[in-house]
C-alpha positions, 0 to 999 in steps of 0.5 A: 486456500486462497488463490490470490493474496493482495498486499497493500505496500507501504505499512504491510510490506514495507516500513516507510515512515522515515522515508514519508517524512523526510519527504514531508520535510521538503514539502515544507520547504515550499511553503506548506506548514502543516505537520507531518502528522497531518499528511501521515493520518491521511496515507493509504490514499493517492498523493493528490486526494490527500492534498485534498483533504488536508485543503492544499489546493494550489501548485499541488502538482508541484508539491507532489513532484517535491514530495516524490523526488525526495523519497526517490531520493531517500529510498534507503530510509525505507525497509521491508519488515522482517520476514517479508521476502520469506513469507512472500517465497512460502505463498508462491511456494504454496501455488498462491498468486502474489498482488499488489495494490498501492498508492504509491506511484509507479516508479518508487513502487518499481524501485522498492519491488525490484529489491524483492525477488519475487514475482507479482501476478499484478501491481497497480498504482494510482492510474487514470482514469481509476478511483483510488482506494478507497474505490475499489477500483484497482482491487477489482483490476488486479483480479481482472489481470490476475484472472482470479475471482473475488471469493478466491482473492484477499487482500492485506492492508493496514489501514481503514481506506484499505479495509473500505476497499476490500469491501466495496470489491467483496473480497476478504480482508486481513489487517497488518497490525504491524503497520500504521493503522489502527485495528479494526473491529471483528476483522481478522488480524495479525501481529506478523507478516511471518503469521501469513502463510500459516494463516492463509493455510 
């Protein structure tokens, strides 16, 4: 049994699709005509190497303060999926210490957390001067914080950038099935967050 389970967040614990692109929605308003489908292919990732990718390199600060205040501002959009609050319970019941490591920033990250009642041994969120996934980065922090090794830590994501951190970080991996990306050849994966404690046992 592992000691440290890491989840990423948006796609794994939290359904945030609507939330993402309403906020999107506003990111139009600046100017910025790409589809939402072009910024959504590209999630997983900090806000501004995003950006990046999909070539905005002008008033990025800006457009990432628009994209934020409108999800704050929407956060009832978003939800956690079924059985998240119970399977989480049933791995802190269990002794297994509970992480989190996203690209969401901080404050939406605390505002979403503050809906679950469970306690994390660690959450990070993108941070100076760390690289975001997929560097290793922050896996390897959350470890350090959490006091626990990698070959006793794994780490729940959804998404390929997800997956290429756990990696570079040499911890184990599961895939969400039920999030946002697509499955990933001879990884472990589950159709369920209710899947997990049993899994993991």
């Amino acid at each position: 049994m592992k000691k440290l389970v890491l989840f990423d967040l948006d796609g794994v614990l939290l359904d945030s699709r609507k939330n993402m692109e309403q906020a999107w929605s506003e990111v139009q308003k600046t100017g910025i005509t790409l589809p939402f489908e072009a910024y959504f292919s590209l999630i997983g990732r900090p806000f501004q190497d995003i950006l990046h990718h999909l070539g905005i390199t002008e008033n990025t600060r800006r457009v990432e303060q628009v994209y934020m205040a409108a999800s704050l501002h929407c956060l009832s959009q978003a939800a956690f999926y079924p059985g998240t609050q119970e399977a989480l319970q049933s791995l802190a019941d269990c002794g297994q210490r509970l992480g989190i490591v996203t690209s969401k920033d901080k404050v939406r990250t605390e505002a979403v957390l503050s809906q679950l009642n469970i306690e994390f041994a660690t959450i990070q969120c993108p941070h100076s001067p760390l690289r975001g996934k997929p560097a290793p980065d922050h896996l390897l922090l959350a470890m350090v914080e959490a006091g626990v090794d990698p070959d006793d830590t794994v780490y729940v994501g959804d998404m390929d950038t997800d997956y290429q951190a756990a990696v570079r970080a040499k911890i184990d991996y599961i895939h969400a099935d039920w999030g946002y990306g697509e499955p990933i050849a001879g990884i472990p994966s589950l159709d369920s967050i209710n899947q997990l404690p049993r899994f993991l046992a």
